[in-house]
Residue, then its C-alpha position, 0 to 999 in steps of 0.5 A: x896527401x890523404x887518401x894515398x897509396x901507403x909505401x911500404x919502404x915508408x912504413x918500414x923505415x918508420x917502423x924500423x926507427x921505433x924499434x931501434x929507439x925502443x930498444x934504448x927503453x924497452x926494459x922500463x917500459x915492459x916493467x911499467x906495461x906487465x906490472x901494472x895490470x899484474x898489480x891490478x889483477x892480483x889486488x882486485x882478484x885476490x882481494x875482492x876474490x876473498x870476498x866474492x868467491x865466483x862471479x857470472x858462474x866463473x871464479x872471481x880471479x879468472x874474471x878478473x885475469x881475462x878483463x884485464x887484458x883490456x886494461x894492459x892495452x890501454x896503458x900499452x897503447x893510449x898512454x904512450x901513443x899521447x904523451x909520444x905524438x905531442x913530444x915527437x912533434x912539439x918538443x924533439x920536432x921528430x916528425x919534421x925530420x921524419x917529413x922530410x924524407x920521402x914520408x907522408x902523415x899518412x904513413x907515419x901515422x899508420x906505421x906508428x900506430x902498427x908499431x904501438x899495436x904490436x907492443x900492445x899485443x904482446x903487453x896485453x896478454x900478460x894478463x892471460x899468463x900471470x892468469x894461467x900461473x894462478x889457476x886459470x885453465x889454458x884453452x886453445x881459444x887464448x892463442x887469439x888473444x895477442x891477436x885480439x889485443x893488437x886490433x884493440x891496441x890499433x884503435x886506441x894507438x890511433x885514438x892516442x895520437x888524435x888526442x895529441x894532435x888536438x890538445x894545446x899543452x901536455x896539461x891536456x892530458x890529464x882532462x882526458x885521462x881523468x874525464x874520458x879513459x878512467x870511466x871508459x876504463x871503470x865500466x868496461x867489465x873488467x871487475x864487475x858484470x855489467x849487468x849489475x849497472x843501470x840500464x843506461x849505463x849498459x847502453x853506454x858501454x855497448x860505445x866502450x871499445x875496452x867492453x868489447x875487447x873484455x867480451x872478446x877476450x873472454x869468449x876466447x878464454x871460456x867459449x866462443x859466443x858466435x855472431x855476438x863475438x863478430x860484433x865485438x870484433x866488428x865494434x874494434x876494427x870500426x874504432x880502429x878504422x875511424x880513429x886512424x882516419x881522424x889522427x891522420x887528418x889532424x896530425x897533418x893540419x897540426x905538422x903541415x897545414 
């Protein structure tokens, strides 16, 4: 039933089984989340810093270690969010078993997207600390950062498992990585201002919540921008709230319906 009260001994047990089964893989999955925008950070940040020594009055490598983050939530939290929805449900049947205790899709999908939130929460803000080992000054502000990265993390968590619930074969991801995240992820400015762009590009990307998890991000690192940064947060929670609520009606036509 959709629209019901979420029990909180369903999402726990959830919850409670992503944690045991995740500390089966854990150390992969951490090597594969903080390496690869590390990788990132250190190739665009050392490499076109070489070049571009400051960016926006910033240096290039701080820039680049702040927008960062937004590409540690996205592999932390869409990435496995498609690939795990659509093996759980077409391939291992988890969700059938998990349906047939006394949990509904609603709370499965609510504690699987808390659960994907949390790791992106705690993966996102690598960025931050390798950022801070290569010169990037701590400021009080960087303690929301996980938080930051968790309302991001929920929005695309949720995302990731609408798009299981609607494609056909795990072929479809590639349409959709290749397609929808890799421009999103390009024109999120993460490693160059927007303000460079044209102007409907920069139209278009006040839509990307990767900008505005970048923006968020920032302010928290180099100053807090007021109302603007309400709106960034306000453009994340919507996103959040529109997807969980889109994978929760899918899912279910895809399991029960």
């Amino acid at each position: 039933m959709i629209g019901g009260r979420l029990e909180r001994s369903a999402l726990s047990g959830v919850l409670v089984r992503e944690a045991v089964n995740f500390s089966s893989f854990w150390r992969s999955t951490t090597f594969s989340s903080t390496v690869q925008p590390t990788i990132y950070l250190v190739a665009f940040g050392f490499g076109f810093g070489s070049i571009v020594s400051s960016i926006n009055g910033y240096d290039y490598v701080d820039f680049v270690a702040t927008g960062t983050v937004a590409t540690g939530v996205l592999f932390a939290s869409v990435f496995p969010a498609m690939f795990g929805t659509f093996v759980k449900y077409q391939f291992q049947r988890t969700y059938d078993a998990i349906l047939a205790a006394p949990v509904d899709v609603e709370e499965l999908v609510s504690a699987e997207t808390l659960w994907i939130a949390a790791r992106a929460g705690v993966y996102g803000s690598v960025p931050i600390v390798v950022g801070i080992i290569f010169g990037l000054d701590p400021r009080w502000g960087m303690l929301t950062i996980p938080f930051i990265a968790f309302i991001a993390g929920l929005g695309w968590g949720a995302c990731g498992i609408f798009i299981a619930s609607r494609v056909k074969s795990i072929d479809g991801f590639s349409y959709v990585s290749s397609a929808v995240l890799t421009p999103l992820f390009l024109v999120a400015g993460t490693f160059f201002p927007l303000n460079q762009l044209p102007q409907w590009a920069q139209v278009l990307a006040q839509f990307n919540p990767l900008y505005h998890c970048v923006q968020l991000v920032r302010d928290a690192s180099f100053g807090w921008a007021g109302w603007a940064d309400v709106g960034h947060l306000a453009v994340l929670i919507g996103f959040a709230v529109l997807f969980w609520r889109l994978a929760i009606v899918f899912l279910q036509r895809r399991l029960i319906d």
